[in-house]
C-alpha positions as a Python dict, from the first residue, in 0.01 Angstrom:
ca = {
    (1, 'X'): (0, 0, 0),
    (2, 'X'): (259, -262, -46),
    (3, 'X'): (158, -633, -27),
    (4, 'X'): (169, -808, 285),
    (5, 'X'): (89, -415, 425),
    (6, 'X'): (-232, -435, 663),
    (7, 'X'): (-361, -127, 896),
    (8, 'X'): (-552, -198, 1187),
    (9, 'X'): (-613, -78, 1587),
    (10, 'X'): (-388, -59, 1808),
    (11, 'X'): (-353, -365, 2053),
    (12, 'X'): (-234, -405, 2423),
    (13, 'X'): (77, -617, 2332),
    (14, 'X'): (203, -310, 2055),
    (15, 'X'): (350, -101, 2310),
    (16, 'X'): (687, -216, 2279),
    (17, 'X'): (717, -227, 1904),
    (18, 'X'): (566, 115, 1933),
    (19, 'X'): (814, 292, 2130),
    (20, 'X'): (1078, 111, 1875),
    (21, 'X'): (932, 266, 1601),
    (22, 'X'): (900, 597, 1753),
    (23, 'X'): (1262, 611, 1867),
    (24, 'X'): (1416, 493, 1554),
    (25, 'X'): (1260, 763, 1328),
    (26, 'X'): (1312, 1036, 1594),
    (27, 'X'): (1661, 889, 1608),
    (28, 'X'): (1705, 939, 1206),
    (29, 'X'): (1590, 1357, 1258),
    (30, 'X'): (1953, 1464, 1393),
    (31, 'X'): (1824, 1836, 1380),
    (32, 'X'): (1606, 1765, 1725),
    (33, 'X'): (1751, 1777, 2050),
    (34, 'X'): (1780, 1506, 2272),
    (35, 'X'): (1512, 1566, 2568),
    (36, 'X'): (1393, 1244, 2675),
    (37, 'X'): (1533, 915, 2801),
    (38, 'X'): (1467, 619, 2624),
    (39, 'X'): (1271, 532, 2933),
    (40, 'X'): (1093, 838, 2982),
    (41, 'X'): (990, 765, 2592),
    (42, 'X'): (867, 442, 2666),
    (43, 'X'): (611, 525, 2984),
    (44, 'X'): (527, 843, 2811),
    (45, 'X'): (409, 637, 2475),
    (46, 'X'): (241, 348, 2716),
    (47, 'X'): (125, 549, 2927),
    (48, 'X'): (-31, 894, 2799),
    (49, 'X'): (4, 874, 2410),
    (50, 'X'): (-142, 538, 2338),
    (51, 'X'): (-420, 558, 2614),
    (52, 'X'): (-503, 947, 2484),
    (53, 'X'): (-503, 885, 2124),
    (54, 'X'): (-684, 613, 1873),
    (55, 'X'): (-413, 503, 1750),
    (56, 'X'): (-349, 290, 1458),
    (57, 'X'): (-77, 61, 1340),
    (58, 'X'): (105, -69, 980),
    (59, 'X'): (202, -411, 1010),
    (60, 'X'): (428, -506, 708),
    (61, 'X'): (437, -906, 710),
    (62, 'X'): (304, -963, 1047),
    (63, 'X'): (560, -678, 1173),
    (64, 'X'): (381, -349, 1330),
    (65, 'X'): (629, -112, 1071),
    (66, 'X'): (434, 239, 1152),
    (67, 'X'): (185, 406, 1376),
    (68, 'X'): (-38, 702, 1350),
    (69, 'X'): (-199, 891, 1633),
    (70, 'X'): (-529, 1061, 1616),
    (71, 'X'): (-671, 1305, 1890),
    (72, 'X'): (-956, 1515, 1798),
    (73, 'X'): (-911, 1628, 1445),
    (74, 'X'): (-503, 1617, 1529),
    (75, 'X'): (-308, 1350, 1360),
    (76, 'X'): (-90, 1430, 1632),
    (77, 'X'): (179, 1120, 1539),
    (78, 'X'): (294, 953, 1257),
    (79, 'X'): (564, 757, 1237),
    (80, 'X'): (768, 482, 1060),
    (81, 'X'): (1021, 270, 1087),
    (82, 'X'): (1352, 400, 911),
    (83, 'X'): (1392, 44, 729),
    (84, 'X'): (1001, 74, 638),
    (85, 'X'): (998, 416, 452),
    (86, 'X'): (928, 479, 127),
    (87, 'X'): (698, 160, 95),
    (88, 'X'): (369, 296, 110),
    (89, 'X'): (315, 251, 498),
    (90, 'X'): (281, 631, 565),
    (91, 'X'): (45, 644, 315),
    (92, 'X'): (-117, 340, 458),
    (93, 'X'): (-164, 506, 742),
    (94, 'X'): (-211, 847, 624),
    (95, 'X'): (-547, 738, 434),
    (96, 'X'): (-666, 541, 772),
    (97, 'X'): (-630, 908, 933),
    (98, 'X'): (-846, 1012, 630),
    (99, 'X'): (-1154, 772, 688),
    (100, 'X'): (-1137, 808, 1061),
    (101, 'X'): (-1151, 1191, 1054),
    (102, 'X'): (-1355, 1265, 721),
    (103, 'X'): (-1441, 1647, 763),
    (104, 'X'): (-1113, 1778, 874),
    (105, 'X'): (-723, 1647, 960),
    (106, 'X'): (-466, 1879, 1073),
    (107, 'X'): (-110, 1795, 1194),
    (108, 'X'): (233, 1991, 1256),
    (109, 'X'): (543, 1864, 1097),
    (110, 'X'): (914, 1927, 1139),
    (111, 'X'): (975, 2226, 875),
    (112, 'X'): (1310, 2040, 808),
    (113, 'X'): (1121, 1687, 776),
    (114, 'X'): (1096, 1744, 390),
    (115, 'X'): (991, 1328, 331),
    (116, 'X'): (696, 1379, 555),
    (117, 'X'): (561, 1737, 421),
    (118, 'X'): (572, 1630, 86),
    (119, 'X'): (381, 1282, 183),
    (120, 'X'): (120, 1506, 326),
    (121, 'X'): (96, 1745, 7),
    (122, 'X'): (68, 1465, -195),
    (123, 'X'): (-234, 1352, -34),
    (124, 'X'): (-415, 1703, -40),
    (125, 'X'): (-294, 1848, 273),
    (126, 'X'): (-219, 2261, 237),
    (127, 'X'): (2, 2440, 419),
    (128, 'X'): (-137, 2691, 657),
    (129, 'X'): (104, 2813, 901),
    (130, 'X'): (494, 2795, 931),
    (131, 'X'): (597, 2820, 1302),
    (132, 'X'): (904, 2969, 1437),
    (133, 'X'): (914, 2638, 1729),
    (134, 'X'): (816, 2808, 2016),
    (135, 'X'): (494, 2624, 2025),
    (136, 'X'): (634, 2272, 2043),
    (137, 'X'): (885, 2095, 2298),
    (138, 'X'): (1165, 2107, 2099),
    (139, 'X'): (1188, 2456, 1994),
    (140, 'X'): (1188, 2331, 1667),
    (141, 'X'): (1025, 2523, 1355),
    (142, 'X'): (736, 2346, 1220),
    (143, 'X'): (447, 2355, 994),
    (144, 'X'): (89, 2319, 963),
    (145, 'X'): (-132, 2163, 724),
    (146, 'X'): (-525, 2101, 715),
    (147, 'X'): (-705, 1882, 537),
    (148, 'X'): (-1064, 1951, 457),
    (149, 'X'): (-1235, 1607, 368),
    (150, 'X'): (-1547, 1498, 232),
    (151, 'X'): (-1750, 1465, 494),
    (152, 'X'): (-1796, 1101, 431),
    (153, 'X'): (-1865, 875, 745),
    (154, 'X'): (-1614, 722, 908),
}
């Protein structure tokens, strides 16, 4: 983690940033199609994701710069800001995922989101399934990766 990087729960006035971070990575993977307002974005992620999920956030000098979103043994979301990547806040958050859900983490990623699948190999996730897309919203193909952990508590 990167100095001045700190993880911690989510809190009632991250919203906002939230849904910035969200859009602006989902905005940098041209290969999805456009299905949601910006709007629609922002009640969904106040409304259902954040209240449905313990979710975490990076803040990079005071600045939430990434969020992950846990549900069940699903990391279901993890993004970061474009102008935040490659400086250790995925990771950041990627290990948070780890100590919250110690036995077992799975997730599906964007088959053509090459940063994030090799993030999660890198930290010890294995590949277990690729998907054609017609299991997600965007018809996408993706891929699945477990994680079998320690066991250790949380």
């Amino acid at each position: 983690m990167s100095p001045g990087t700190h993880v911690r729960r989510v809190r009632s006035g991250d919203t906002e940033r939230i849904a910035e971070v969200f859009l602006a990575a989902r905005g940098q993977m041209t290969y999805l199609p456009d299905l949601h307002t910006d709007q629609e974005t922002r009640a969904w992620i106040s409304h259902i994701m954040i209240p449905g999920h313990e979710v975490w956030v990076a803040e990079q000098h005071g600045q939430i710069a990434g969020f992950a979103a846990l549900n069940d043994h699903w990391l279901e979301h993890l993004y970061v800001a474009p102008d935040a990547q490659d400086h250790g806040i995925g990771t950041a958050l990627l290990t948070q995922a780890k100590k919250a859900r110690p036995d077992l983490l799975s997730l599906h990623v964007f088959q053509q989101n090459t940063g994030a699948r090799r993030l999660y190999e890198r930290h010890g996730f294995t590949l277990t399934t690729l998907g054609d897309g017609s299991d997600n919203e965007e018809k996408v193909p993706d891929a699945r990766y477990d994680w079998q952990g320690s066991g250790e508590p949380r």
